[in-house]
ZAMARGU-4260 file (C-alpha; in steps of 0.2 Angstrom, whole numbers, plus 5000, padded with zeros to 4 digits):
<rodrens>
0) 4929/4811/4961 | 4930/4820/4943 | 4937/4837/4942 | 4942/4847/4931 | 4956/4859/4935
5) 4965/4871/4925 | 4981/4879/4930 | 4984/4897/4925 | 5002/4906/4926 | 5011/4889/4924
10) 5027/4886/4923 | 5038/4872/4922 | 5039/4870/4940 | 5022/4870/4942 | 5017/4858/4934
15) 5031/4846/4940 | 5024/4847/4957 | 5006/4848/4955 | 5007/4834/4944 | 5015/4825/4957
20) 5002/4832/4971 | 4989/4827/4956 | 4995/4808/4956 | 4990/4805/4972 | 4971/4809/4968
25) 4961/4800/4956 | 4950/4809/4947 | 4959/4826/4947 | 4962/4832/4929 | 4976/4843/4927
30) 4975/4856/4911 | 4991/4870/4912 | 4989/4887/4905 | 5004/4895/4902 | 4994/4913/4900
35) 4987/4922/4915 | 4970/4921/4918 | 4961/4937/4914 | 4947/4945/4904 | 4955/4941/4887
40) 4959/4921/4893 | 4946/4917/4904 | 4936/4908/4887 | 4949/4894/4891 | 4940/4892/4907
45) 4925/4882/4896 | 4920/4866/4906 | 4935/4869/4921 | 4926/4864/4938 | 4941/4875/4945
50) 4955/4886/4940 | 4970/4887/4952 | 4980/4903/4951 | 4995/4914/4956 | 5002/4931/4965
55) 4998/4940/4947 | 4982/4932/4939 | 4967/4943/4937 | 4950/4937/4945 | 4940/4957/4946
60) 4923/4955/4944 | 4920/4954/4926 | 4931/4938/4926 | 4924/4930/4941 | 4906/4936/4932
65) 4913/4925/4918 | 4920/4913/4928 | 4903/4907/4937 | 4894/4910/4920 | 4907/4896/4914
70) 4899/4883/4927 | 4919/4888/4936 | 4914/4887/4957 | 4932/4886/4964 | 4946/4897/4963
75) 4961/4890/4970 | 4973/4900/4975 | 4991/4891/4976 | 4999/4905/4989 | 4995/4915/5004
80) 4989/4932/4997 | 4971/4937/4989 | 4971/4953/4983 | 4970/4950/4966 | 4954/4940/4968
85) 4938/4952/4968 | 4929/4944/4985 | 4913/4954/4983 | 4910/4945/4967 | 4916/4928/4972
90) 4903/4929/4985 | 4891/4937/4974 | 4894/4924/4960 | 4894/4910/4975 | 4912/4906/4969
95) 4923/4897/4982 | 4939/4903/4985 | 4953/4896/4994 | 4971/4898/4996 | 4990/4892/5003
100) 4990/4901/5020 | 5006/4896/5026 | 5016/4885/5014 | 5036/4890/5020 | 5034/4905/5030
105) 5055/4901/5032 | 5058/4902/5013 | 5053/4922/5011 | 5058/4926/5029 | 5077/4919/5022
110) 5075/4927/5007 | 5072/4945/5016 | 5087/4942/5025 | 5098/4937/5011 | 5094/4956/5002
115) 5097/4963/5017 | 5114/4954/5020 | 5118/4958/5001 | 5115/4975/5003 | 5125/4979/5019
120) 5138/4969/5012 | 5139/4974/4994 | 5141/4956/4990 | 5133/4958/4973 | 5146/4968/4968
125) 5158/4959/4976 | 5157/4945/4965 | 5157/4955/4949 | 5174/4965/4953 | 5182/4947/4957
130) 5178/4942/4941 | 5185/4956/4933 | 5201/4954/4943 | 5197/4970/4954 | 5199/4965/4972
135) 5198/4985/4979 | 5186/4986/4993 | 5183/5006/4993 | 5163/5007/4989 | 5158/4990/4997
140) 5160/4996/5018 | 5146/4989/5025 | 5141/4991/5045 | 5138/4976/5056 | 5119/4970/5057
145) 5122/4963/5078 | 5115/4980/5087 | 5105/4986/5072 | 5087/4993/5076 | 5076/4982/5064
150) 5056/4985/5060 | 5045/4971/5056 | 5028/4977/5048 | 5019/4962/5049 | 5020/4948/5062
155) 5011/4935/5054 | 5018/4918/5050 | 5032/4928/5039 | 5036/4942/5048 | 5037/4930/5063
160) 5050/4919/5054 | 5060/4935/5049 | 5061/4943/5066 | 5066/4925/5073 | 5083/4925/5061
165) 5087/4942/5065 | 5084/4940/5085 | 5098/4926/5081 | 5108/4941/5073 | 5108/4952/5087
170) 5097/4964/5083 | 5085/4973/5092 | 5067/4970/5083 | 5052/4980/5084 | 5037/4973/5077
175) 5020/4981/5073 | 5005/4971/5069 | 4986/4974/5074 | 4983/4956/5078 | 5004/4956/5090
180) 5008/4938/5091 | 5011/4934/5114 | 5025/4921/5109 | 5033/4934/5099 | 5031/4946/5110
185) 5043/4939/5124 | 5060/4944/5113 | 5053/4957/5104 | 5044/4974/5107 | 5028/4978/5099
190) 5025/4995/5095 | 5020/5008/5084 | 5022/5010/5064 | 5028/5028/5068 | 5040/5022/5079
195) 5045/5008/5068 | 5047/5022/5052 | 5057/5035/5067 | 5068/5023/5077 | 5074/5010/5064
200) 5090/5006/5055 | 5082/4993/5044 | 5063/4991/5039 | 5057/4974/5033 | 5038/4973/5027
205) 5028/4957/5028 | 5010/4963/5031 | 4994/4957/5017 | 4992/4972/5004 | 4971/4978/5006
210) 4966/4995/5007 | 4976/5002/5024 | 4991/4993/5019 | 4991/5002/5000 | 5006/5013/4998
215) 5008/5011/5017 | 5027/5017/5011 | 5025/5036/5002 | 5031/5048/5003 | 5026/5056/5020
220) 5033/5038/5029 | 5047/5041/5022 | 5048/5057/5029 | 5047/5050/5046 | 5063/5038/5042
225) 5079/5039/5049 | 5092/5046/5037 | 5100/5032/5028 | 5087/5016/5033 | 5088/5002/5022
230) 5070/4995/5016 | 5065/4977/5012 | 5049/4970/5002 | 5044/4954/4999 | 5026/4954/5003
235) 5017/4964/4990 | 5023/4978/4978 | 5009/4991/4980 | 5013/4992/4998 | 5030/5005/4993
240) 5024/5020/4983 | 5038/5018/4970 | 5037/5035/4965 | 5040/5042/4982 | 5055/5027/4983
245) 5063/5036/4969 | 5062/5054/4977 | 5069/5044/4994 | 5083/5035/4985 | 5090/5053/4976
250) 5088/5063/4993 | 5099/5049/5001 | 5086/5047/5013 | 5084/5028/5009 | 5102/5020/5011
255) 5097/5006/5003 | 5080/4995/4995 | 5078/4978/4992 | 5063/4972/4982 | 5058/4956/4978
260) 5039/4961/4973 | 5036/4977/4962 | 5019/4986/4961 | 5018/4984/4941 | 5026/4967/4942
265) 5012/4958/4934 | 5019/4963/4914 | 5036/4960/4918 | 5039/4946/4933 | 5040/4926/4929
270) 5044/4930/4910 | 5062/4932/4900 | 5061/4949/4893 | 5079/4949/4889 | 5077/4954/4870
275) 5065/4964/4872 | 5063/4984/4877 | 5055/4987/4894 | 5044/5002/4893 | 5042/5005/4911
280) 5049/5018/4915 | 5048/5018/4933 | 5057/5000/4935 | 5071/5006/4926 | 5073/5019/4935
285) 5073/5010/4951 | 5086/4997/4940 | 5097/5015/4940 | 5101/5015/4959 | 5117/5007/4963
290) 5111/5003/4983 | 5094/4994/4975 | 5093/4978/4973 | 5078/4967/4963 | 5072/4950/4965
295) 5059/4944/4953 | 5046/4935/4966 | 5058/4921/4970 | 5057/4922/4989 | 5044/4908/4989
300) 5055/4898/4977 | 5063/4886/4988 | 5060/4865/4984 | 5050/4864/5001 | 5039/4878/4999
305) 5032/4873/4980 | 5031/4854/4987 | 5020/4860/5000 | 5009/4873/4990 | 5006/4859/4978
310) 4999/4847/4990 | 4989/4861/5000 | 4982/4867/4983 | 4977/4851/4977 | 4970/4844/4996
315) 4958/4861/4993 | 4952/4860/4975 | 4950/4838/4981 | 4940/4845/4996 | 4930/4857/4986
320) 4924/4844/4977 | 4922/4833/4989 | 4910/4843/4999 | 4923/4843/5015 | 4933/4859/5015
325) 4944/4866/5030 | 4938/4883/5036 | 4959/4885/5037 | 4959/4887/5019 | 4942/4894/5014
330) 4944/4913/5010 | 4924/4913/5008
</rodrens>
């Protein structure tokens, strides 16, 4: 087997894994792009039998269009999420796509947990006064998570995870899915998103981001909140309206927001922009609040999870080639 693979959005961690995963296929041809794959890069793409990309790559129609025109028939996805690949077109273009489906499903649930713990606890800021020699406790009361009312939007293999760990917290956890998983169903109460937005202390998002999950959190959800509930996001950042965040932060009408993904993240996440000027005005607003706190995508970023979305991503680009793909993986 030949193939020709180029790996767009790479960092150094990337390419340790996949190099590794690569090593145990001959024939597979590893070329890393540090650039993102859009309009303006897709040229790289000359003579690639596949391109695997990330969370923030751009595949609309006019780079998939260039894509197939390229002689490019597989885009390999290395995570769960497709949103940012234009499927009409892949299909039109007859450009396979694939993806990651479940490579830690533990690693984010932790994650959403860890902001949730560091927000109740003030823990962040914590750290900082100690280190200043400042061990007053006024401003960092917390409350205590075992009896809290908690909503999980999103029951699949994250969600799942996530209502799992906080079952073992004590909590009381409501979940909403349209597809309500039976196992989960046994500790847990499926209900409805309005009664998840009325009735909750905490609200933790782990659903896909298509059309009825868009700005499923704006400004007349927010509304329907209890007074004080603390968000959490680590799915996908257009599923928050972050305009109507701001307005729920300054009525005090969201106590607290964690966010490790942001709707305009794409300009600003996996980079070092600490000499530079951020012109977003809206992140920096959101930076302003002293109950947010920001993660930059790091809740997949655990040494399990990236060992295991290397060796699915490159067992789906081997397949492709190979004419042998699992319908588990296929997207279309």
């Amino acid at each position: 087997m030949q193939c020709k693979i180029g790996v767009f959005s790479c960092q150094a961690y990337d390419r340790d894994t996949l190099s590794q995963a690569a090593a145990q296929h001959a024939g597979a041809e590893l070329r890393y792009f540090e650039t993102a794959l859009t309009q303006q890069s897709v040229s790289l793409c000359q003579g690639l039998d596949t391109v695997c990309v990330f969370v923030n790559d751009t595949l609309d129609e006019s780079v998939v269009s260039a894509l197939a025109k390229l002689g490019v028939r597989h885009i390999a996805l290395r995570c769960a999420g497709y949103n940012n690949v234009d499927l009409k077109a892949a299909k039109k273009y007859r450009v396979c796509v694939t993806r990651v489906p479940a490579y830690s499903p533990h690693s984010v649930a932790e994650h959403a947990i860890a902001l949730m713990l560091t927000l109740n606890r003030k823990t962040h800021r914590a750290f900082n006064r100690v280190r200043e020699g400042n061990f007053n406790l006024n401003g960092l009361m917390g409350f205590t998570l075992h009896g809290k009312r908690v909503g999980v939007i999103g029951t699949g293999h994250i969600g799942k995870a996530t209502a799992h760990i906080l079952k073992g917290f004590g909590c009381e956890v409501l979940c909403y899915d349209p597809q309500p998983d039976s196992t989960l169903a046994i500790d847990c109460t499926y209900t409805s998103i309005h009664e998840i937005l009325s009735k909750s202390d905490i609200i933790t998002l782990h659903c896909p981001l298509n059309d009825d999950t868009y700005h499923l959190i704006n400004r007349q959800s927010i509304g329907q909140m209890k007074d004080g509930v603390m968000l959490i996001n680590t799915s996908r950042g257009a599923l928050i309206d972050t305009k109507a965040m701001i307005t729920g932060l300054k009525s005090e009408k969201i106590g607290s927001l964690g966010i490790d993904v942001y709707e305009q993240e794409a300009s600003l996440f996996f980079s070092d922009h600490s000499m530079e000027i951020i012109h977003d005005d809206i992140f920096e607003r959101l930076q302003t609040f002293p109950n947010v706190l920001i993660t930059g995508h790091q809740g997949f970023f655990t040494r399990e999870a990236m060992e295991e979305i290397a060796s699915v991503t490159l067992a789906n680009i081997v397949n492709f080639c190979q004419g042998r793909l699992s319908d588990n993986n296929r997207v279309i």
